[in-house]
C-alpha positions in Angstrom: 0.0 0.0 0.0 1.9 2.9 -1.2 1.3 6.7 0.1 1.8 9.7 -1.6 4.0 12.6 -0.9 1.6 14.3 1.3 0.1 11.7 3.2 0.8 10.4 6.8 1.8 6.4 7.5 -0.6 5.6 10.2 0.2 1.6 10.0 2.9 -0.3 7.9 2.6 -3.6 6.0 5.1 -6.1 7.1 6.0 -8.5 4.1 7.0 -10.8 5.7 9.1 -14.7 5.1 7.2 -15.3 1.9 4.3 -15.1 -0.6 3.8 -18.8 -1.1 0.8 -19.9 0.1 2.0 -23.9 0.8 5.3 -22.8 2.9 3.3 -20.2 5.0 1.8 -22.8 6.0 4.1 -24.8 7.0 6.4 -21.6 8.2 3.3 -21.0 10.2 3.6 -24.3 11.9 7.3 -24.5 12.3 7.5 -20.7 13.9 4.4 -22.0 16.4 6.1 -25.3 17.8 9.7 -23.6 18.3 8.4 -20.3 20.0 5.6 -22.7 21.8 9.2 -24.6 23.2 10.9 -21.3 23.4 8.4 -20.1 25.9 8.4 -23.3 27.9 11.9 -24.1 28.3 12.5 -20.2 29.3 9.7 -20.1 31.6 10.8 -23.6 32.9 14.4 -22.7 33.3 13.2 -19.6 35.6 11.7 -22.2 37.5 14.0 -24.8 38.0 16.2 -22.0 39.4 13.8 -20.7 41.8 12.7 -23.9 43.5 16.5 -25.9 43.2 18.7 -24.9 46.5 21.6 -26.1 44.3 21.1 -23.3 42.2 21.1 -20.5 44.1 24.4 -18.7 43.0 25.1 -15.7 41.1 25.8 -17.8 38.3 21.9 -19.3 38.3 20.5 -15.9 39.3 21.9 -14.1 35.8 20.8 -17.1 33.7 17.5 -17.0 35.0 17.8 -13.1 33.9 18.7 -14.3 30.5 16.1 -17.2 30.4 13.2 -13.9 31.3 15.1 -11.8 28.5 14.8 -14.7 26.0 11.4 -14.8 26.7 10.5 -11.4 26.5 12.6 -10.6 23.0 10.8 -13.2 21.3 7.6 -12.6 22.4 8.0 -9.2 21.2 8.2 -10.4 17.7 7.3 -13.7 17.2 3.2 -13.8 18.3 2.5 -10.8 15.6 4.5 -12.3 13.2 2.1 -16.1 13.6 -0.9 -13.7 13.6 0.1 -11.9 10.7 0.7 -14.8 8.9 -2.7 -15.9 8.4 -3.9 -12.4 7.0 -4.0 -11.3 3.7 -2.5 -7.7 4.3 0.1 -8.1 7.6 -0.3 -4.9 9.4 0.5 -2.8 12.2 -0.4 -0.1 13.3 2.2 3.3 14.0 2.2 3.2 17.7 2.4 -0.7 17.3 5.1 -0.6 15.6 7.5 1.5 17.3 6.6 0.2 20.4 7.9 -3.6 19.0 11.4 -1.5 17.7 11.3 0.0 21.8 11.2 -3.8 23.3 13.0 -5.3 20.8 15.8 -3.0 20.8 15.8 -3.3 25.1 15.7 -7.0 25.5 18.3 -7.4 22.7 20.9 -4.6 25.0 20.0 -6.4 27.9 20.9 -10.2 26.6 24.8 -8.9 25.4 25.2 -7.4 28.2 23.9 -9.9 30.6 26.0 -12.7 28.4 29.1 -9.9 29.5 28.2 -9.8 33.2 28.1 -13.6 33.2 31.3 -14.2 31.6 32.7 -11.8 34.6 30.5 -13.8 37.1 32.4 -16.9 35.9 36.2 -14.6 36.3 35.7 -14.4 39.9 34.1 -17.5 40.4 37.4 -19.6 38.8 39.8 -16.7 39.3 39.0 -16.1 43.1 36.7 -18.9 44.3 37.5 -17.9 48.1 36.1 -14.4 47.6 33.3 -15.3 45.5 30.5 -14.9 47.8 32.1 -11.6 48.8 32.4 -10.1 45.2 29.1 -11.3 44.3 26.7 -10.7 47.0 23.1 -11.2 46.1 22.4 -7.2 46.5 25.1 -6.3 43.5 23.6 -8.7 41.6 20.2 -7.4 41.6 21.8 -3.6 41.3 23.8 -5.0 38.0 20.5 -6.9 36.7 18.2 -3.5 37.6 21.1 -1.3 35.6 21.2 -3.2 32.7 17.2 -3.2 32.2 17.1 0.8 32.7 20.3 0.8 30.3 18.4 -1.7 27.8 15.1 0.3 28.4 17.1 3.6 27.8 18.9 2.7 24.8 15.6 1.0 23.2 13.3 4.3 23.5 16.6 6.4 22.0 16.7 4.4 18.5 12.6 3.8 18.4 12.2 7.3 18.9 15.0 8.7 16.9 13.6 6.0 14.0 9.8 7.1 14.0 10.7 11.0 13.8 12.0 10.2 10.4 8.9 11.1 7.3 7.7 8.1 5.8 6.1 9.6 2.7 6.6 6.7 -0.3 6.0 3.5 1.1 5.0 2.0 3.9 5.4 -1.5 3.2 8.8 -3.2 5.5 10.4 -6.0 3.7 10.9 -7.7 6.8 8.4 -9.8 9.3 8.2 -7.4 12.1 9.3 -3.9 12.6 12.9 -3.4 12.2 15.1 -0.3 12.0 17.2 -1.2 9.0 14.1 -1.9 6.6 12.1 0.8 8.5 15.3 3.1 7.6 15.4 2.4 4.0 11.5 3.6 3.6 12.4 7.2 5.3 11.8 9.8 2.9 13.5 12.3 4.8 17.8 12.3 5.7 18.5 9.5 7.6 22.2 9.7 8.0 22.0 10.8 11.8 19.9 7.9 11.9 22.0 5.6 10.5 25.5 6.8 12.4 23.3 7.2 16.0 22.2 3.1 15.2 26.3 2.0 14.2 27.5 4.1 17.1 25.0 2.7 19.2 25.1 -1.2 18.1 28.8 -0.9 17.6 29.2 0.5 21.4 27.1 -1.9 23.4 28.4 -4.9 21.3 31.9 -3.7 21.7 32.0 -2.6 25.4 29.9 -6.2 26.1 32.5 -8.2 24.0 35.6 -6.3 25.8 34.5 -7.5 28.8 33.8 -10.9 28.1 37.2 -11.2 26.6 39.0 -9.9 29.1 37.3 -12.1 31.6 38.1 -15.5 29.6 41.7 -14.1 29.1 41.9 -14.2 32.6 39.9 -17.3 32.8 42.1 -19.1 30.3 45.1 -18.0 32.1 44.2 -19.6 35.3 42.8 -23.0 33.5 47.1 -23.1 32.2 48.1 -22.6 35.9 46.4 -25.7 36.8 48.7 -28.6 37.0 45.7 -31.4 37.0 44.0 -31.9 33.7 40.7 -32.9 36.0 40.5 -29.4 37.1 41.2 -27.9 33.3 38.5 -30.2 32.4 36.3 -29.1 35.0 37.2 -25.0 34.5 36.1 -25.7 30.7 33.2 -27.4 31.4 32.0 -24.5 33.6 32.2 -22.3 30.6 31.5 -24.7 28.2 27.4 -23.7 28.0 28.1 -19.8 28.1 30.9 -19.7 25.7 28.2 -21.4 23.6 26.2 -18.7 23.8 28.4 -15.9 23.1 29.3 -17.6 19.9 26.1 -17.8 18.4 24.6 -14.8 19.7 27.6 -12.5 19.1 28.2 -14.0 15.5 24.4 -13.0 14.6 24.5 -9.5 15.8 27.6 -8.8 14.2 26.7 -10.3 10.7 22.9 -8.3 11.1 23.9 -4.7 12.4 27.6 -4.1 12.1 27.8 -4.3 8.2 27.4 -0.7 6.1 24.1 -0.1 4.7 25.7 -0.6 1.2 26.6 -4.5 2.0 22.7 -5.1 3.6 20.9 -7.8 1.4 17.3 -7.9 2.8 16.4 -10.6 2.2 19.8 -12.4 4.2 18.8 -9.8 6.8 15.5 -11.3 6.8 16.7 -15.3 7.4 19.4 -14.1 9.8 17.0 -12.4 11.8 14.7 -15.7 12.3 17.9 -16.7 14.0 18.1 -14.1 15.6 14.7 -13.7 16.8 13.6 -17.6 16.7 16.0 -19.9 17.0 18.7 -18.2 19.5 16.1 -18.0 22.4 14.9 -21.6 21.7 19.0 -22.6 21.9 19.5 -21.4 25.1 18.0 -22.8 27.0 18.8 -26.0 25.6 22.5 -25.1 25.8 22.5 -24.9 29.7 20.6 -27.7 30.8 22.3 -30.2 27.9 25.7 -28.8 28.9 25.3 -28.4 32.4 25.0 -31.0 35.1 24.0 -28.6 38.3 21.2 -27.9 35.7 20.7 -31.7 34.8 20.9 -33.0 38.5 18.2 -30.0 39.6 16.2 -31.4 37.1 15.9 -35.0 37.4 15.7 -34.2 41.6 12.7 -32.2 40.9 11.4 -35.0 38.2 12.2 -37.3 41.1 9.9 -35.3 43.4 6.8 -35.1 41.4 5.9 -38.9 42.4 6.2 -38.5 45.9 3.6 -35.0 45.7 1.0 -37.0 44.2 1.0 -40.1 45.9 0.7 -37.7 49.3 
């Protein structure tokens, strides 16, 4: 639905994954069962953390963080985009739409830096077990948790603002499934380029800063894994980190490849795949990731499987 030069966009048209009829369907059904897992292996994962004594630690108390942040970034996008696929013209509305770019934009700060704060969680946990409790008491890691949702929150209503103050005069149709800045950019009919250097600046700052610190943190990590004389405890230190590091690879690598690429090199339609990824997939992987990969997680999880026998024959 095109608009003319003098007209207002009151709603866009998302485009969507594709036109064909057959694979929408099937799309359709794919999309449902992952987010349907998404949302109960995140919600679960809270859970298991909140009623195991075993996992009570910092460690447990940022992944649960990251399990609600999972939760929440997909379920920005993901239910609109299973409605929308049933209807013959995919809308939303103005408000609707920059309110998804708000979220969307938080809960995606929020996970890189959270995956940051839990690579330095795991520093002082290897690096200086005796102090651990000390340098992570439960109070700085609800102030650290608090900071980086106002930060996320912050940074969110900068780039949705600063994107929906830009004229959208020619088209209002986003070749994309759900409200993005990079398509949303390309449809401005006014000058973008503060636009486009605030969202490089921005992306390129959070990822950066995040990424510093978890390197610095496994530098220091992998230094005190060479220290150790006993390849049980190496074995052990890497297995520790084995689930986050996991993480950081597949999450960073997407980020990267969608955002921190000039607007000349941007292929929408590989934007579009990378961002079911990005969107879909990651959060699903998760929490997969720490509970295959982790056996605090495993054992908490087969005692509380263990449990539910005994409640109902009580």
């Amino acid at each position: 639905m095109a608009k003319d030069n003098h007209s207002t966009v009151t709603e866009f048209i998302l485009v969507g994954l594709t036109d064909d009829p057959d694979f929408q369907v099937v799309l359709f059904m794919v999309l449902l069962i992952i987010y349907l897992f998404t949302v109960l292996s995140n919600l679960g994962l809270i859970l298991l953390i909140q009623i195991s004594p075993q996992l009570q630690s910092p460690m447990y108390f940022f992944l649960s963080h990251l399990a609600f942040v999972d939760f929440c970034y997909t379920s920005c996008v993901t239910p609109k985009a299973l409605v929308n696929s049933w209807c013959e013209i995919k809308s939303i509305s103005f408000c609707g739409c920059a309110a998804q770019v708000c979220f969307f934009v938080t809960f995606s700060v929020c996970e890189v830096f959270l995956l940051s704060v839990m690579a330095y969680d795991r520093y002082v946990a290897i690096c200086h077990p005796l102090l651990y409790v000390v340098l992570m008491p439960r109070k700085l890691c609800y102030q650290i948790v608090t900071c980086t949702y106002i930060y996320g929150f912050i940074m969110g209503l900068i780039q949705a603002v600063t994107t929906f103050v830009l004229s959208f005069c020619d088209s209002n149709v986003v070749d994309q499934f759900f409200c993005d800045d990079i398509p949303l950019i390309a449809l401005a009919c006014s000058d973008t380029r503060v636009k486009e250097l605030l969202l490089l600046t921005m992306a390129g700052f959070n990822v950066c800063c995040s990424l510093l610190i978890v390197l610095v943190s496994y530098m220091f990590i992998l230094y005190a894994i060479l220290k150790k004389h006993s390849g049980e405890g190496r074995r052990k230190v890497f297995s520790t980190c084995a689930s986050h590091l996991s993480s950081i690879a597949i999450y960073y690598g997407t980020i990267i490849f969608m955002y921190l690429q000039p607007k000349s090199s941007h292929s929408l339609n590989t934007d579009k795949f990378a961002a079911v990824f990005y969107v879909v997939v990651i959060p699903m992987l998760n929490p997969l990731i720490y509970s295959l990969r982790n056996k605090e997680v495993k054992n908490a999880l087969k005692r509380s499987i263990d449990k539910v026998p005994l409640s109902v024959n009580k």
